[in-house]
N, C-alpha and C positions, 0 to 999 in steps of 0.2 A: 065681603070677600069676592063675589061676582062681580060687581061691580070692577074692583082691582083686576083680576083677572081679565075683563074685557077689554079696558083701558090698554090693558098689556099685551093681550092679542092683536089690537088695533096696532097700537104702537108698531110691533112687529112687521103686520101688513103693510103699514107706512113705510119702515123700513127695505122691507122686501120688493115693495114697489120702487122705488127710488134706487134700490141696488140694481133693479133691473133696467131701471133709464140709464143709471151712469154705464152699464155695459154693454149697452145698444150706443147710445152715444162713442164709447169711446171704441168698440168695432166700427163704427163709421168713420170716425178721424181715421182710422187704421187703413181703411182700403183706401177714405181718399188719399190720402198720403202715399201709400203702394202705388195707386193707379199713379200721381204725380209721377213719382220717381220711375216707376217703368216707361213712362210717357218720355221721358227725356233721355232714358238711354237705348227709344231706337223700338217700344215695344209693335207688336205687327198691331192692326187693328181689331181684330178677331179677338186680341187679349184686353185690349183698353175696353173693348165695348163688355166683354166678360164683368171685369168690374165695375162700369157703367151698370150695368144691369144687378147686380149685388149690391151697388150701393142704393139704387131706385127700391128694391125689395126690402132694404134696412131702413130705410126712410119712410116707407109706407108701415112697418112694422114700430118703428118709433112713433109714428101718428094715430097709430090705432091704443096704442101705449097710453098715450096722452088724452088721448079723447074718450078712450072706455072705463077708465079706472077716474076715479074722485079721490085722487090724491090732495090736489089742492083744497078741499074741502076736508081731510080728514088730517092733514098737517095745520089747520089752522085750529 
């Protein structure tokens, strides 16, 4: 019964890891994409560098993501 239960906690954890990549990833699509589109209709620089700087701090937050958690080791 422990043993199931761990398995299944684990599972979880795998899960809950990867739910959090795919929504780090997909707020990153998101600004770069905003920043795109404001960039084309005229945005001032003040605001392009704003999401510049959001997306640098999503990126380093997606890498710390990647590198601190053994997802890959615990999906295999």
């Amino acid at each position: 019964m422990n043993e199931r239960r761990s398995e299944k906690e684990e599972g979880t954890k795998v899960e809950q890891g990867f739910r959090e990549l795919d929504d780090l990833i997909l707020h990153l699509k998101g600004l770069v994409l905003v920043r795109r589109l404001r960039e084309r209709h005229g945005a001032d620089p003040g605001e392009l560098e704003m999401y510049a700087e959001a997306i640098d701090r999503l990126r380093d937050q997606l890498a710390n993501v990647v590198t601190s958690r053994p997802l890959h080791s615990a999906a295999a």
